[in-house]
Each structure stands twice: as C-alpha cells, then as structure tokens.
C-alpha beads as a LAMMPS data file, in Angstrom:
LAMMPS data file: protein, C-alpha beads

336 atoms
335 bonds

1 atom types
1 bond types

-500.0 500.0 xlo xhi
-500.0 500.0 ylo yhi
-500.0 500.0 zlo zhi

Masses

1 110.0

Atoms # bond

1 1 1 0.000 0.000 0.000
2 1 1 1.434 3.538 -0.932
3 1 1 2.058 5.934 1.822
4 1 1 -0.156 8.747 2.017
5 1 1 1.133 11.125 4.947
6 1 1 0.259 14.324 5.304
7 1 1 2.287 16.677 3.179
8 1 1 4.442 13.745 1.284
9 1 1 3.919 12.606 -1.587
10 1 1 2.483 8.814 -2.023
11 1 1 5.566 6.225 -1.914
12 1 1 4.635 5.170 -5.288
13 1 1 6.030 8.266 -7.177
14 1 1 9.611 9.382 -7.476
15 1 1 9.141 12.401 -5.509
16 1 1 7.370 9.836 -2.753
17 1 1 10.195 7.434 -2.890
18 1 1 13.224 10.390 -3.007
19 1 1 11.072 11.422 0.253
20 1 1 11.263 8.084 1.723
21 1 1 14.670 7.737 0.699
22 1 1 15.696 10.989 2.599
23 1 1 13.900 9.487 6.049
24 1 1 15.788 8.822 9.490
25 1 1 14.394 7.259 12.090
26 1 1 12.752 9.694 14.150
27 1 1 15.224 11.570 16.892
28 1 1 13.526 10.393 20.308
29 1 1 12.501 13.715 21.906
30 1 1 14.292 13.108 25.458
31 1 1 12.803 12.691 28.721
32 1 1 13.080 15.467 31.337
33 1 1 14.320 15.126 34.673
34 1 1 11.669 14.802 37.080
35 1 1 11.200 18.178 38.197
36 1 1 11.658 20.036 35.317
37 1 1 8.672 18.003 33.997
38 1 1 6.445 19.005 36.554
39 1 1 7.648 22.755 36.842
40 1 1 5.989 22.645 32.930
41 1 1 3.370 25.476 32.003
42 1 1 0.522 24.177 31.002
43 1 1 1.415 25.221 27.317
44 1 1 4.803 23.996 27.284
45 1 1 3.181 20.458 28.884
46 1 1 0.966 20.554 25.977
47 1 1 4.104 20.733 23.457
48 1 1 6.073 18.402 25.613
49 1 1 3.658 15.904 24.905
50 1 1 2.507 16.686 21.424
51 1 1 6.319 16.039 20.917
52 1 1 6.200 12.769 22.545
53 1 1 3.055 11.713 20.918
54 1 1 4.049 12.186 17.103
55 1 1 7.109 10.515 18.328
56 1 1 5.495 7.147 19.233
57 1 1 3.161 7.678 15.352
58 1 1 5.692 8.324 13.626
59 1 1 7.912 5.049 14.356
60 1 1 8.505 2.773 12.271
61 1 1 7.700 -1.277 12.188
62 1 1 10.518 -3.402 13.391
63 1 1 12.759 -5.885 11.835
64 1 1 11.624 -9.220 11.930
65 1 1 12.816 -12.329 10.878
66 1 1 10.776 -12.363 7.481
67 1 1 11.803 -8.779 6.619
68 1 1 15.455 -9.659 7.271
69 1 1 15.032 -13.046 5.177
70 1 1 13.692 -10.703 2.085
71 1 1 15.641 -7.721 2.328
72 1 1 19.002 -10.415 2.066
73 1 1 17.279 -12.351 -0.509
74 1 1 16.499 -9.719 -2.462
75 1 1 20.045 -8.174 -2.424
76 1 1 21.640 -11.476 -3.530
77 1 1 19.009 -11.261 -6.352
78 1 1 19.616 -8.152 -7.378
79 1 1 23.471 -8.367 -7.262
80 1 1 23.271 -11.847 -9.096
81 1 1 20.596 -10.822 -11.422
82 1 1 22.991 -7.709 -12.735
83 1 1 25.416 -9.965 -14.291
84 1 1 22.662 -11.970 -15.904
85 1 1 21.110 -10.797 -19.644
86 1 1 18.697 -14.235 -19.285
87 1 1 17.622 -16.807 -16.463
88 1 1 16.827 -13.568 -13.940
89 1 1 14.882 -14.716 -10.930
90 1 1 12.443 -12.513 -9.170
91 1 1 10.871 -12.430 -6.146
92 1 1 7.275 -12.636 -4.787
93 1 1 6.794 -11.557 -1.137
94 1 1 3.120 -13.294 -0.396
95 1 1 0.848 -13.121 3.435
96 1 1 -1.905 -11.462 4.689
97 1 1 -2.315 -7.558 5.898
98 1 1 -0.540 -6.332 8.207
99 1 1 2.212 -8.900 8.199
100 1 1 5.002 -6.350 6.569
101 1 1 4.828 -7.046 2.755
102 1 1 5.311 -3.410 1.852
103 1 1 7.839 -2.562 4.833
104 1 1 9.677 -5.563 3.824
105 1 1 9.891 -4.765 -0.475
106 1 1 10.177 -0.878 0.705
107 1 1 13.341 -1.650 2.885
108 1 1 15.132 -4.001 -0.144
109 1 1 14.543 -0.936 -2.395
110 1 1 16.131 1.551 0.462
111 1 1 18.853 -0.603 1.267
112 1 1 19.325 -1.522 -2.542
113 1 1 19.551 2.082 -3.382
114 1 1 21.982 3.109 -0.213
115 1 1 24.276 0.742 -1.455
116 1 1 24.223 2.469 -4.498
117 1 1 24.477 5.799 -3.174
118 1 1 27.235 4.626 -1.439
119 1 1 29.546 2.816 -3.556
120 1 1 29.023 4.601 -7.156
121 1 1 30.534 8.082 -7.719
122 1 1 27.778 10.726 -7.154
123 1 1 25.371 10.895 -9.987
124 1 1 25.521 15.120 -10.231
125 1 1 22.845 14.775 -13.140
126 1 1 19.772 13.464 -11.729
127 1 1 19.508 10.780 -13.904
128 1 1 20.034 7.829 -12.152
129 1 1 16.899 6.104 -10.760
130 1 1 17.829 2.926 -9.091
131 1 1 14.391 1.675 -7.865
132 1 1 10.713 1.961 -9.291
133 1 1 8.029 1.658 -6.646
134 1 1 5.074 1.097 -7.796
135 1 1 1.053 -0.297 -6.588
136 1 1 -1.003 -2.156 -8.984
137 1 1 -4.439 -0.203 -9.682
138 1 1 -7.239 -3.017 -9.105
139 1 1 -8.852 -4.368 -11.735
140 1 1 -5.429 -3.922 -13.976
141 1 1 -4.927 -3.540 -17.588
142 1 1 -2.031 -3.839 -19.593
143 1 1 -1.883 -0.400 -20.411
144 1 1 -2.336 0.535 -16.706
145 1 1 0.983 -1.119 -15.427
146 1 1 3.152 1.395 -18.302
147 1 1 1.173 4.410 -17.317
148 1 1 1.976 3.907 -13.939
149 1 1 5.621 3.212 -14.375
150 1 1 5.752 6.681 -16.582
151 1 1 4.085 8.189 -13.855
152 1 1 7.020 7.251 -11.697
153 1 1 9.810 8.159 -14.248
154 1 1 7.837 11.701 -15.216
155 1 1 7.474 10.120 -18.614
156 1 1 5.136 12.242 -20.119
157 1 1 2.436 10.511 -22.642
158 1 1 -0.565 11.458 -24.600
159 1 1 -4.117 10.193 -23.160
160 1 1 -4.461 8.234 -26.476
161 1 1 -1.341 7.069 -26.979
162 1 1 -1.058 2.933 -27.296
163 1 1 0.039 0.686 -24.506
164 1 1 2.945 -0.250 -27.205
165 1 1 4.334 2.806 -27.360
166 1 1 4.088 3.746 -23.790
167 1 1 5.882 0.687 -22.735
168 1 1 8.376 0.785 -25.727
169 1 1 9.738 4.949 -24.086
170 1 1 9.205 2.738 -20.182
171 1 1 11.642 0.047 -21.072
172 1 1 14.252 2.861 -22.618
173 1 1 14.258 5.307 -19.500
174 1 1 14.124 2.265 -17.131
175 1 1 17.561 1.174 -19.154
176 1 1 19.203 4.551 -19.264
177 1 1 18.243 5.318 -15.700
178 1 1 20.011 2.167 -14.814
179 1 1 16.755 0.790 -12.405
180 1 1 17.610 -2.425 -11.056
181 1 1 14.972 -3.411 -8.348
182 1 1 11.208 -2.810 -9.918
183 1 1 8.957 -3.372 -6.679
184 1 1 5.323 -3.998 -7.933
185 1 1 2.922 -4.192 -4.737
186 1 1 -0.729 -4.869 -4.107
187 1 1 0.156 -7.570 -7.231
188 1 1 -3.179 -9.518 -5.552
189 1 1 -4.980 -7.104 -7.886
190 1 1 -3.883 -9.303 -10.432
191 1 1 -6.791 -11.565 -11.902
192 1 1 -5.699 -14.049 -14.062
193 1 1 -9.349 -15.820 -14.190
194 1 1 -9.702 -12.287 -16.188
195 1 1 -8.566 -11.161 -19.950
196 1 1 -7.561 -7.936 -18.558
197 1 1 -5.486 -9.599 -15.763
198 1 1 -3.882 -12.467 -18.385
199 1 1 -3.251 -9.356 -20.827
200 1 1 -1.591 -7.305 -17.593
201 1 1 0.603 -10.476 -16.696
202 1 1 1.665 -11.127 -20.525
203 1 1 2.865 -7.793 -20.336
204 1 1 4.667 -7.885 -16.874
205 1 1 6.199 -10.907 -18.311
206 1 1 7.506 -9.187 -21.113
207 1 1 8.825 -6.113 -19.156
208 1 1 10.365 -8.775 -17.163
209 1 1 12.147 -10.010 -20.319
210 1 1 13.559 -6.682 -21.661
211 1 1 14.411 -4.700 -18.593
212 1 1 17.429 -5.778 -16.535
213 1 1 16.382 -5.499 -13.098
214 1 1 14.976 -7.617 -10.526
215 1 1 10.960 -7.928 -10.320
216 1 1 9.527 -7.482 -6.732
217 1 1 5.951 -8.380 -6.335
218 1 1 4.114 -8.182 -2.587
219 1 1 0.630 -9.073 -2.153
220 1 1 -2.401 -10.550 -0.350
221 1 1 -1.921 -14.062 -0.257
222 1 1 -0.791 -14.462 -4.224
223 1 1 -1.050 -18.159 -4.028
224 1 1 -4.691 -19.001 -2.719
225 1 1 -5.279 -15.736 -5.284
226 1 1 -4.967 -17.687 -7.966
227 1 1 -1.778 -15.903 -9.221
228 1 1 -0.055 -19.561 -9.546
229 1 1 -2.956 -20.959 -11.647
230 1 1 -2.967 -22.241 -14.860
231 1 1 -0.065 -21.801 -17.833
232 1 1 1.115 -17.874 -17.049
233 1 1 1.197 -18.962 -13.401
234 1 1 3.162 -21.500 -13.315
235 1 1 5.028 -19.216 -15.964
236 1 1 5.430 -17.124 -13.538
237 1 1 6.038 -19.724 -10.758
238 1 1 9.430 -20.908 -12.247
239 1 1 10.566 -16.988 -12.699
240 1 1 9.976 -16.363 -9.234
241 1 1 11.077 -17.317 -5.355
242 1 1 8.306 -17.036 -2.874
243 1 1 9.045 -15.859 0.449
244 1 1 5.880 -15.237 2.620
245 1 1 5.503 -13.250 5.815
246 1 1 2.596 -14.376 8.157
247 1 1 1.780 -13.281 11.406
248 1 1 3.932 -14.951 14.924
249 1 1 3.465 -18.339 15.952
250 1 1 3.394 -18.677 19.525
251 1 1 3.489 -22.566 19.745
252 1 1 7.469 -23.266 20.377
253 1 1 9.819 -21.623 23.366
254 1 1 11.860 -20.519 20.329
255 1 1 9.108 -18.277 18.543
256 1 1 7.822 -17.284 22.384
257 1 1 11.228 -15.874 22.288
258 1 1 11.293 -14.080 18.865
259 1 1 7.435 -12.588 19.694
260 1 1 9.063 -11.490 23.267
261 1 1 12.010 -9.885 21.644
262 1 1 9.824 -7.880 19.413
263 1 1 7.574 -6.672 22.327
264 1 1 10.832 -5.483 23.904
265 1 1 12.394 -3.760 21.120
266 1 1 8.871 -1.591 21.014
267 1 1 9.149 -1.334 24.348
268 1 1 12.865 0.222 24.584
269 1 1 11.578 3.234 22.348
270 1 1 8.536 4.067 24.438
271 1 1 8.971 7.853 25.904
272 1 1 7.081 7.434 28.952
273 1 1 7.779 8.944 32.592
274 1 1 6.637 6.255 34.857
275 1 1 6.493 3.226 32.136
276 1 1 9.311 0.332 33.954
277 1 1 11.048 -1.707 31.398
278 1 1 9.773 -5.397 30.994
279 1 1 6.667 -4.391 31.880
280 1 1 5.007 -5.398 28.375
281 1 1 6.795 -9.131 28.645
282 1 1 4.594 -10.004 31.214
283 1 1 1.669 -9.310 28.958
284 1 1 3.099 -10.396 25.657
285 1 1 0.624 -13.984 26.150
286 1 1 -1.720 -11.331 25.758
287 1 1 -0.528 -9.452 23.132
288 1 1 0.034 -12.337 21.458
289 1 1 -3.885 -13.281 21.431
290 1 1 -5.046 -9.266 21.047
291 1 1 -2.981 -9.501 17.841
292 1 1 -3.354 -12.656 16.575
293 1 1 0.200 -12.368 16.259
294 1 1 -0.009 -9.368 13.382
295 1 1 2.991 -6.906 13.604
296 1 1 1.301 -4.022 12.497
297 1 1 -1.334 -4.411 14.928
298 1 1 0.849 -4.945 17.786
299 1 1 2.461 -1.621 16.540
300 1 1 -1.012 -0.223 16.759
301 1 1 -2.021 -1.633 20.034
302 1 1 1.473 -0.783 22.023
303 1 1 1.971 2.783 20.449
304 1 1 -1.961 3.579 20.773
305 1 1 -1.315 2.637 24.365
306 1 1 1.732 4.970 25.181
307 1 1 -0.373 7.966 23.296
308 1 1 -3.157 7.215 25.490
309 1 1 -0.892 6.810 28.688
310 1 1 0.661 10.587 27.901
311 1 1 -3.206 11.904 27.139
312 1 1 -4.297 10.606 30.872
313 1 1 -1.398 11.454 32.607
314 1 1 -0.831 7.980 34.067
315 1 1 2.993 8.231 31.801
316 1 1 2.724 4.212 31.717
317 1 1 1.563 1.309 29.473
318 1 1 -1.493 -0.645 31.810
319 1 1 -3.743 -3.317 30.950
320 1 1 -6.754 -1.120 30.848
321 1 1 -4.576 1.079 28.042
322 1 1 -4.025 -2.081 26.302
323 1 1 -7.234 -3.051 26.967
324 1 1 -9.377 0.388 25.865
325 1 1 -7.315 0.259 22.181
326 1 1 -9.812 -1.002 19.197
327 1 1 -7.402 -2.637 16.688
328 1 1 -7.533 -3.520 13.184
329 1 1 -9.432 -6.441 11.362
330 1 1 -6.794 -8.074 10.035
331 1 1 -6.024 -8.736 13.602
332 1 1 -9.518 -9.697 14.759
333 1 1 -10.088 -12.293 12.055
334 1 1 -6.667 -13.780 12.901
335 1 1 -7.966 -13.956 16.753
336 1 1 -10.978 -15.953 15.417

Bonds

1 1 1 2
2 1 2 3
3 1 3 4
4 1 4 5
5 1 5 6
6 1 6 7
7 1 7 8
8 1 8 9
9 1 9 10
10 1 10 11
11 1 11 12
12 1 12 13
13 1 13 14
14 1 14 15
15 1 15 16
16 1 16 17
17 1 17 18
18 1 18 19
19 1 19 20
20 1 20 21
21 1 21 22
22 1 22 23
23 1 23 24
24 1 24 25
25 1 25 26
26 1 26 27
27 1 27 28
28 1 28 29
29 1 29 30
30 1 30 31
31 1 31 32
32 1 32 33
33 1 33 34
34 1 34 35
35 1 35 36
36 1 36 37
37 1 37 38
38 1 38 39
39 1 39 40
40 1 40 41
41 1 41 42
42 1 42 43
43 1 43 44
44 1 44 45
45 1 45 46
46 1 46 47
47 1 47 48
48 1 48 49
49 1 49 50
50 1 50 51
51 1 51 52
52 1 52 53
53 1 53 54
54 1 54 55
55 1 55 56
56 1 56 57
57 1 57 58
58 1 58 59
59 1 59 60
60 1 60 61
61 1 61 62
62 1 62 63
63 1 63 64
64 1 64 65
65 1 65 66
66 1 66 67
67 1 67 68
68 1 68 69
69 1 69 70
70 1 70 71
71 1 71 72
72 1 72 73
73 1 73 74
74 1 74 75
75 1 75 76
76 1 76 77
77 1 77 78
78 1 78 79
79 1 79 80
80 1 80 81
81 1 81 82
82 1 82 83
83 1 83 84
84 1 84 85
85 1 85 86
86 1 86 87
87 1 87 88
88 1 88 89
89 1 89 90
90 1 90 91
91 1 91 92
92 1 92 93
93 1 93 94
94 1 94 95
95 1 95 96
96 1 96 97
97 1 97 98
98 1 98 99
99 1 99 100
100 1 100 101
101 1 101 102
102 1 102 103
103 1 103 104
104 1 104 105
105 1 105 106
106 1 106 107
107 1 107 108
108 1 108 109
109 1 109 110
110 1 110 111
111 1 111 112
112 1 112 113
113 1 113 114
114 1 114 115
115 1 115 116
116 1 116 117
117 1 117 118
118 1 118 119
119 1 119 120
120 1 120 121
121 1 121 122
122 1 122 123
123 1 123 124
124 1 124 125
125 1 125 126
126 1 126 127
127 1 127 128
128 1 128 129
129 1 129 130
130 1 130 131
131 1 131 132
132 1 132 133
133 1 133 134
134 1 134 135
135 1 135 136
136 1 136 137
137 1 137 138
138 1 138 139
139 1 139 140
140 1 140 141
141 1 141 142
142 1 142 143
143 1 143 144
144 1 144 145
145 1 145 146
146 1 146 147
147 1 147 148
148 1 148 149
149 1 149 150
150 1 150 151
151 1 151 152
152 1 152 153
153 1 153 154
154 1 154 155
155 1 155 156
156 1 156 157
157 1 157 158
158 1 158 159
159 1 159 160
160 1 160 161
161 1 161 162
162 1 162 163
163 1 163 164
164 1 164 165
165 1 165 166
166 1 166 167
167 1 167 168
168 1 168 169
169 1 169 170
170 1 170 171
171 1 171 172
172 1 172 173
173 1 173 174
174 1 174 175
175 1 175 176
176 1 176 177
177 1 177 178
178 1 178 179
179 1 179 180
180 1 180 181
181 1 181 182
182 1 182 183
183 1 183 184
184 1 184 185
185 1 185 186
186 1 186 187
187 1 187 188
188 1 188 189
189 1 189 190
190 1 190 191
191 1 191 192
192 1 192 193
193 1 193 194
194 1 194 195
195 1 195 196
196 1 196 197
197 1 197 198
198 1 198 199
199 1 199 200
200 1 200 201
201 1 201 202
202 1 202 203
203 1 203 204
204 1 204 205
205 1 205 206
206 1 206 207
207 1 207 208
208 1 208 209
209 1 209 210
210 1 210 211
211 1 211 212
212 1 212 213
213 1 213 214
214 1 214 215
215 1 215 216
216 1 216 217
217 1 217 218
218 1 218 219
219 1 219 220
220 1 220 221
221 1 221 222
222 1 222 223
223 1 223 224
224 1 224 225
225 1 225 226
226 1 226 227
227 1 227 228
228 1 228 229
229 1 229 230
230 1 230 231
231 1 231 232
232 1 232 233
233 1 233 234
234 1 234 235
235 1 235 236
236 1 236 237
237 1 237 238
238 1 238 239
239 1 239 240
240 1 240 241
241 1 241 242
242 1 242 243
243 1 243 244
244 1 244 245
245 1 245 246
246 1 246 247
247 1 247 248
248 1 248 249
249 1 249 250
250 1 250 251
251 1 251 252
252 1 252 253
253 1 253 254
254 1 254 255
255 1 255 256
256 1 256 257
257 1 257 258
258 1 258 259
259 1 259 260
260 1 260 261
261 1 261 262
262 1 262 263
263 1 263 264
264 1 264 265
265 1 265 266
266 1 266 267
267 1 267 268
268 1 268 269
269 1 269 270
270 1 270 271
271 1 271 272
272 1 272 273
273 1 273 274
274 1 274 275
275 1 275 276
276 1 276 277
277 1 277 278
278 1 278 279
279 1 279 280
280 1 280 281
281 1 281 282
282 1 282 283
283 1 283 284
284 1 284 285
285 1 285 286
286 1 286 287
287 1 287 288
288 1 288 289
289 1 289 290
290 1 290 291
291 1 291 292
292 1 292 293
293 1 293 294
294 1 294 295
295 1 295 296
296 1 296 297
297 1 297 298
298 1 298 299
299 1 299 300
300 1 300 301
301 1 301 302
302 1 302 303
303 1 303 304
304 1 304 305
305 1 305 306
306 1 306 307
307 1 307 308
308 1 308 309
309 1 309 310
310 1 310 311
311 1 311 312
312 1 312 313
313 1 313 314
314 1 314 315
315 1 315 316
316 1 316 317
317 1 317 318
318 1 318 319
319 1 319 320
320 1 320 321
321 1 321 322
322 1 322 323
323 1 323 324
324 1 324 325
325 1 325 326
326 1 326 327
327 1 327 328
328 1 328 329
329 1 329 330
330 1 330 331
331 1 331 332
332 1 332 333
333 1 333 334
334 1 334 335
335 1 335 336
C-alpha cells in the first residue's frame, strides 16, 4: 500500500520514494528530569507531549525475521541478477495484511539504493533512478501497469497514446536510468481468471524479459489468489522465489522468544515517565492473542497505548490502556 502522509507525496512516485529515501528514524525527543517536567506550564506540557506523541506515530515497524530473510534475498538477487542478460529470478513476497509485505519490499529498495548511493561516484545529473516503486491499480490492464511506471519516471504521454508505445519509451528510461529493483505491490490485484489480468501479466512478463532489473511483487496471499494458476502462473512460478511473511506463531519456546524480543524492542523506544522496562513481557501472552500475532497491529495496540498513557497522565503502558485500544481487522479475524 502507498504511503499517504500528510504533506508527502504517495511512496509510489519518485518524488514519494526520493522522500522516503531521505527518512531517518525519528530523533527520540528526550525525557526530562523529574522536576523540570512538573515545573511545565501548562502550554509547554501541551508541546512536551505533542512532541512525545508524534514521536510514538511516527515510528517505524521493526525488523523481523521475514523482513530480514527478504531484504538479504532480495540483495543477492539483485546483485546476481545484474550480471545476468537471461535466467533472472524474481521475487514474490506473499501473506496477509498487516504482516510487513510493503515494509519488507520498501526496505530491499532503500537498502538496494543506499548501497548504491554509497559505492558509485555521485550521480551530479539526476539521472540515475535505481528503484521503481510502484502499486497495482485493481482491476489492472495492460496499459495501466506502463502508465503507472511513466508516472514514476515523469514520462510524459498522450491520453491516447497505445500501450505499445508507452511501454516501448518505459523500457528505454528504465535502461538509461540504470533501475535495477522494480517493486510492484498490491500484485493480488492481479486476476488471471480475467482477460484484462492475463493481458496485464503477458505484459509484466515481457517487461520482465527486456528490462534488466529484478521484479519485486508483494501481495495478499498471491497463491490461494490464484496468481499460480494455470499456464502464465506457473510461468510465472518458475521466474519467481516465494518468500511469505505471516503473522507470529506462539506454539514453540523458540518463537515465544522471537514474539518477546519484538515486544521489547517496542518497548525500549517508548517515551514514557513512569512506564518500567519489561513491563510489556509479562503481557506479551496477551498481546500475542489481542494480535493474533499481526505486527502491524501490535504496533497499533502498544503505540496507541503509550499515546493514550501521555493523554491521561498515568505516563505508563497498563492493561486497561491495552485493553481500551480497538485494533484492526486483520487482527480480529486472525484472533478468530
């Protein structure tokens, strides 16, 4: 799903993805000493905690073990892929909402491109484009894949100008601009039961062919989609490695661990007054079965939580907090 925050550009655009590029992880505002926090006026209290509050929205998901298998994945891809003119692989990132798809393909394309930024000489001209970002409209066409690759690259194009053409001036700048990840999301909107969505995957397949870069698709559970099914799936089975995020299993000590380590790592960022660390591991059973496991709702449920604890002045994470946030669907039809 493309970003839409306030003032920025969607993710799926180059201004959007130069944005993205450009972001840090947000400087925690610091705590203040016990009694300069209470000697606050009531206005600089009220800025105080608007700081802390954006704070806790504006952080971002953290690493998992599926994001860290496909970010590596998809950098030995890309890197082996480069020296390759035929027999590219790409990769499909499949699960349901809220399980990090786009975090995951977003972070390959931001590491992908630091590495780049890092190791060739500084491109002075603007030219160089090394990823393409972008969400597949629902109900897809052919032509509707080009248009919204020029859209990316600022390739202009008449309203009645053919799908040929369009894709013939995409494949050229997409070559000169030397992309080498093209991340493809929402690819669920797919339909190959569909003429439009066979048409739209005959012509992925052939951008596939022509451009040089490694093809990252992320959706909504691809396979039980039907994306695998009949000749252009399996096509497009044998082009592809499937990695699939899902939500945490809470079954073995070992993933008790992993769920526990995430709940910490939120945790440590928290910018609470009277929040004691490890608090939230004696809860994560019960994060665990708010969530169904999700890591986008936990996100939601712990940072809700904090924003809440600041608005009530209680400055610490409690079960009613926990308790009071409404989550997400995704996570409630997980819990059932």
């Amino acid at each position: 799903m493309s970003q839409d925050i306030e003032g920025m550009p969607p993710l799926a655009s180059l201004d959007g993805w130069r944005a993205f590029m450009s972001q840090s992880m947000p400087e925690p505002p610091p705590l203040l000493p016990e009694e300069a926090w209470r000697g606050l006026s009531r206005v600089e209290r009220s800025v105080y905690d608007q700081a802390r509050t954006a704070y806790h929205d504006e952080l971002l998901l953290v690493s998992t073990p599926a994001i860290r298998q496909i970010t590596t994945t998809g950098m030995k891809l890309i890197a082996r892929n480069t020296r390759r003119q035929t027999g590219r692989k790409g990769l499909i990132v499949s699960g349901p909402s809220g399980t990090g798809k786009t975090t995951s393909v977003s972070q390959l394309g931001k590491r992908h491109q630091l590495k780049i930024e890092r190791t060739a000489p500084v491109d002075t001209s603007g030219e160089r484009i090394p990823v393409v970002y972008i969400v597949t409209p629902p109900a897809v066409k052919p032509r509707d894949l080009v248009v919204e690759l020029a859209a990316f690259l600022g390739l202009p194009y008449a309203s009645r100008e053919s799908p040929q053409v369009i894709t013939h001036n995409v494949i050229s700048v997409l070559h000169k601009v030397r992309c080498r990840p093209v991340v493809v999301d929402e690819i669920h909107n797919l339909d190959l039961t569909t003429r439009n969505g066979q048409d739209a995957s005959d012509q992925l397949k052939y951008l596939f062919e022509q451009i040089q870069a490694t093809f990252v698709y992320a959706g909504v559970n691809v396979t039980e989609n039907g994306l695998f099914s009949g000749l252009r799936g399996r096509q497009l089975a044998g082009r592809f490695i499937t990695l699939n995020t899902g939500p945490f299993d809470h079954d073995t000590p070992q993933q008790r661990e992993d769920w526990e380590r995430v709940v910490l790592t939120m945790e440590a960022t928290l910018r609470l007054h009277r929040h004691t660390p490890g608090t939230l591991r004696r809860h994560e059973s019960y994060l665990h079965k708010r969530t169904g496991g999700m890591i986008g709702s936990l996100d939601q449920l712990i940072y809700e939580a904090a924003n809440d604890a600041i608005a009530d002045g209680a400055e610490r994470i409690t079960k009613r907090h926990l308790e009071a946030v409404v989550l997400d669907t995704a996570a409630e039809e997980v819990r059932s």
